[in-house]
N, C-alpha and C positions, 0 to 999 in steps of 0.2 A: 647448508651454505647460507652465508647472512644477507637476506633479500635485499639490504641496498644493492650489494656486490652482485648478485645474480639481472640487475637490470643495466639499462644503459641508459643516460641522462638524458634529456633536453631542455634548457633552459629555461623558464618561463614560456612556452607553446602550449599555452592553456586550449587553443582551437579545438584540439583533436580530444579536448576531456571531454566527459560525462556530462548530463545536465547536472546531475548531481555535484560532480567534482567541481564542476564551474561557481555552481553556489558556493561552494567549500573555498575554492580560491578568492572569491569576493570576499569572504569570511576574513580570510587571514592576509587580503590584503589592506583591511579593513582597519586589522585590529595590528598592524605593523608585524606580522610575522614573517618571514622569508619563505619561499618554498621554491621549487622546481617538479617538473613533471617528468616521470621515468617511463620507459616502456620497455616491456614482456610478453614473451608468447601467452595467448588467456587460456586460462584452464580448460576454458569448452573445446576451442578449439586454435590447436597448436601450432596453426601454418598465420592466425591472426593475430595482430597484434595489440596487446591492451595498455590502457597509460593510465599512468596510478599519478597523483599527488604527494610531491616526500615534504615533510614541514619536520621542523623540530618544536617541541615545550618543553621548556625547562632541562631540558636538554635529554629528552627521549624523543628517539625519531617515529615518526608516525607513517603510514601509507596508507591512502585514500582513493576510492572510486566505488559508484554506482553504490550510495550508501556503507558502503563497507569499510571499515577503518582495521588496520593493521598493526603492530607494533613489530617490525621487516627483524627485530633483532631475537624473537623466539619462534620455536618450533611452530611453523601449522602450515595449513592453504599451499600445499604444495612447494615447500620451500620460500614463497614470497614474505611470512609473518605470522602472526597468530593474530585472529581477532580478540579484540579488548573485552566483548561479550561474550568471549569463548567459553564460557564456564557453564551459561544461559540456553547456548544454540543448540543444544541436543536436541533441549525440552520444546525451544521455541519453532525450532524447525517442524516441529510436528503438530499439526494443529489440533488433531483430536486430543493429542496428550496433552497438549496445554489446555483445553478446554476441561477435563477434567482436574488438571492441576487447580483450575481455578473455582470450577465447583466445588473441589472436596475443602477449599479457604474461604467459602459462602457468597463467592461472587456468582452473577446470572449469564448464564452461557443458553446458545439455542439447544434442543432436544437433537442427536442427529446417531449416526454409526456410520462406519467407515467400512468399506471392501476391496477386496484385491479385485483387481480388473480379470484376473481368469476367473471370478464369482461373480460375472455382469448378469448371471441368469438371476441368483439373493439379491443382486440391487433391483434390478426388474420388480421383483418379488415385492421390495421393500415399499414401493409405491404404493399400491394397493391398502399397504396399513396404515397410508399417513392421511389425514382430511385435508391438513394443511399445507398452503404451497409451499415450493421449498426450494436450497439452494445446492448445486454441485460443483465439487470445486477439487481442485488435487491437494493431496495432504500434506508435500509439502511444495507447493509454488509458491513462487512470489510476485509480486507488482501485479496482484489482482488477476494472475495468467488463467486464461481457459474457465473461467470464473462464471457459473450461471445460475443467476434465483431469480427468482418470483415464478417460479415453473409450477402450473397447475393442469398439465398437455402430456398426454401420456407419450406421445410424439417429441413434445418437446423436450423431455425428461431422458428418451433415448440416445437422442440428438446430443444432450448433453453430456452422457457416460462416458458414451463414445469419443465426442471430443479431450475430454480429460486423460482420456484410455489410451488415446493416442500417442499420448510424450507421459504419462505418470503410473505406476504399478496400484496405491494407492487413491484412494474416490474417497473423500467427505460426502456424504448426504445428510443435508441437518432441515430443519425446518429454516423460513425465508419468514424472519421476526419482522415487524413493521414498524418502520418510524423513520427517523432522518439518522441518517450516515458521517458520522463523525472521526477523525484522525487524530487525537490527542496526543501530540510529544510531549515525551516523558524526559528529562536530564535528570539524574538525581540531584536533587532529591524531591524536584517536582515537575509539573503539569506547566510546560514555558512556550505553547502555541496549542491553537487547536484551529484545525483547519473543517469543516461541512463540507461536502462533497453532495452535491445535487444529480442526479443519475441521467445520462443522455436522453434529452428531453427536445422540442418543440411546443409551441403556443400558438394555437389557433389561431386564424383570422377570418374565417366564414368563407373563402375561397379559395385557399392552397391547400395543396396537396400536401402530404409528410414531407414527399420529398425536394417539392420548392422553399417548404419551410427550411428541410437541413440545409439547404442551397445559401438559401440565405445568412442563418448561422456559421455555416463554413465562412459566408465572405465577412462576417463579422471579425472571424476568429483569425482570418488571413491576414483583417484592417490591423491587430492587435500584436499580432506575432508573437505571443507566446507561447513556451517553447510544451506549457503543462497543457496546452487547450489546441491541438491539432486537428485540423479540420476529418471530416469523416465520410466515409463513401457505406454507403447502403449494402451489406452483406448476408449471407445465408442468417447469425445470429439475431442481426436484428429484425429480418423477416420472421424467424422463429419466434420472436417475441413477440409481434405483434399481431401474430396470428391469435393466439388466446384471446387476444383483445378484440375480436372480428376485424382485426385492421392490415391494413396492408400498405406498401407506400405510393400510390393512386388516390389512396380514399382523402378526402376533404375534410378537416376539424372544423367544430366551429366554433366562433370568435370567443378567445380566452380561456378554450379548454389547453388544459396543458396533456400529453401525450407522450411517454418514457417510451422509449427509443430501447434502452438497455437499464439494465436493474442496478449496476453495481456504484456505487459513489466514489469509485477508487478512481485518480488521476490518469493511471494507465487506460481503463477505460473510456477516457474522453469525457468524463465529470464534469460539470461546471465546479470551481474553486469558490470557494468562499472562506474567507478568513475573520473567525471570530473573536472577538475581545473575551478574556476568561470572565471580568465584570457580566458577561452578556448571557452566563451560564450558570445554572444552580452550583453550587459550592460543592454538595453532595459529589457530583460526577468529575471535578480535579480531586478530590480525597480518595474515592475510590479506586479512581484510573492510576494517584501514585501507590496506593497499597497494595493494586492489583502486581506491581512492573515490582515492589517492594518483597511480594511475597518470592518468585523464582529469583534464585541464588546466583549472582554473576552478571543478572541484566542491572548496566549501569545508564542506558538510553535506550529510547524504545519506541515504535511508531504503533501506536495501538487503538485497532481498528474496535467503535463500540458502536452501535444503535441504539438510538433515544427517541420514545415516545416524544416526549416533549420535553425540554431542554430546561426551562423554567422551573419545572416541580423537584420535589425534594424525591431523589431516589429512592425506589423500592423493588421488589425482588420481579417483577414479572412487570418494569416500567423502562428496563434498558439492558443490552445483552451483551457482553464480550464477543466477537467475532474474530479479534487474530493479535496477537504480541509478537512483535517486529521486531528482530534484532539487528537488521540492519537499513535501518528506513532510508528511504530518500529525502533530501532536502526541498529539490525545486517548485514544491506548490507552494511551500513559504516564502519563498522568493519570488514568484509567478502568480499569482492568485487572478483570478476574475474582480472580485471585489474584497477589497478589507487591505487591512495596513500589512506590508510584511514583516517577518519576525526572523531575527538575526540568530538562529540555530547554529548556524556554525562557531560563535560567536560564543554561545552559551556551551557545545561543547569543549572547544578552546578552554573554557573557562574551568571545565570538571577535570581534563587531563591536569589543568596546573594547580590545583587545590587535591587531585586526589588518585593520578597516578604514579606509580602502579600500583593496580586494586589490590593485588597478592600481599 
């Protein structure tokens, strides 16, 4: 059935979209395009209802939400379209396979092995052979879900299987590489935002507690109302973390030590934003991040997660790591950022359907 026809319309009621689809709608209202908002039962779950974005280019219809982009008039996604990266998403979905996709094309990926959750006794096991911290995560989730590194707690390490084990069949265990945390969108045929993501953190003042600090932070984040930086309540995972570090959320920093809350730089994890100028970055790391998205067949946009020692230096094989290709990124930290100018993504994909679809 042809997904326009399988929905039912609503005109312009952008409220009930996505943050994502919202950025999307700014996009195309932006740049003079028409659209309307449709809704469908969601594939997760079929008593709830999802609302997609329908636009036209050039006179191919699109559908849009939570990152995902549709073309409603070919086969896929449960009747609703086929995704445009459809040709990509086997590979991308998987992240150990991507990780080796891109090692065996000489790009640097962290060291790790993956296991089935009824082999949690070999992942146990697998701790014991690594010196170095490391991170667990499901093979394939997305929006940074169930996500935990900087783990060097044989306790914490459990804690983490388990949570993954929970909702995924699949465990990544890689090593937990260091450096700062980078989001590079990719459009073909290049590198057109790069967003830093700073891991949930506090700064010292020689008298608060962690958790006056988050208090604080939250009311910052409340002044601001953005929709990428949601204020944060103190939980089992970030006690986890901070127990390796002798800390707990009682103990007192002192003045101008900074103090990571959580490991991961990703926006769903409550990151600080930061939005960098590509000027602001070695040249090395946009050529590499478009030949990485260049080398898998079918990715034509890409949110691609890398780690960089230091962003300055000219790339080298043990100076920055692939950690994940996105085939269907979200928009809203470009839109939303902490600090830096935002970047019209939507605007830039717009621009790839009408110069260059369909890819076929």
């Amino acid at each position: 059935m042809n997904g326009l026809r399988a929905m039912s319309e609503i005109i312009g009621d952008i409220d009930r979209l996505d943050q994502h689809a919202e950025c999307m709608a700014k996009a195309l209202t932006l740049h003079n395009v028409d659209f309307s908002v449709k809704t469908c039962a969601s594939v997760a779950n079929a008593k709830k209802e999802a609302y997609w974005l329908n636009f036209q280019v050039d006179g191919n219809d699109f559908l849009y939400r939570s990152g995902v982009m549709l073309d409603p008039n070919k086969d896929g996604r449960g009747g609703r379209g086929r995704n445009i990266n459809y040709r990509s998403a086997i590979l991308v979905a998987d992240k150990h396979a991507t990780k080796q996709h891109l090692h065996s094309h000489g790009f640097s990926v962290p060291r790790g092995r993956t296991f089935r959750r009824r082999d949690r006794h070999k992942a146990l096991e697998y701790f014991g052979q690594r010196a170095e911290p490391l991170c667990v995560k499901p093979n394939n989730g997305r929006m940074g879900d169930r996500v935990t590194s900087g783990i060097t707690d044989f306790e914490q390490y459990q804690n983490a299987l388990d949570y993954v084990a929970e909702k995924y069949v699949n465990i990544v265990v890689e090593e937990h590489v260091q450096g700062e945390h980078f989001r590079f969108f990719y459009v073909e045929p290049n590198v057109i935002g790069i967003r830093q993501g700073i891991p949930l953190s506090v700064v010292g003042d020689g008298v608060s507690s962690i958790a006056t600090l988050l208090d604080v932070k939250n009311q910052q984040r409340r002044a601001r109302q953005l929709v990428t930086h949601p204020e944060v309540e103190i939980d089992s995972q970030i006690r986890d973390f901070l127990k390796p570090q002798g800390l707990e959320p009682e103990s007192i920093i002192a003045k101008g030590s900074r103090v990571f809350l959580r490991s991961s730089g990703g926006h769903s994890a409550a990151a600080d934003t930061l939005l960098i100028d590509p000027a602001d970055i070695h040249p090395d790391y946009l050529n590499i991040v478009a030949a990485a998205c260049q080398s898998v067949p079918g990715l034509y946009y890409s949110g691609v997660d890398i780690v960089i020692k230091d962003k300055y230096q000219p790339a080298t094989q043990d100076n920055y790591w692939f950690i994940e290709l996105n085939a269907n990124p979200g928009l809203s930290p470009f839109y939303y950022p902490w600090q830096g100018a935002t970047v019209d993504i939507g605007g830039h994909l717009l621009s790839l359907l009408s110069r260059h679809y369909p890819f076929d």
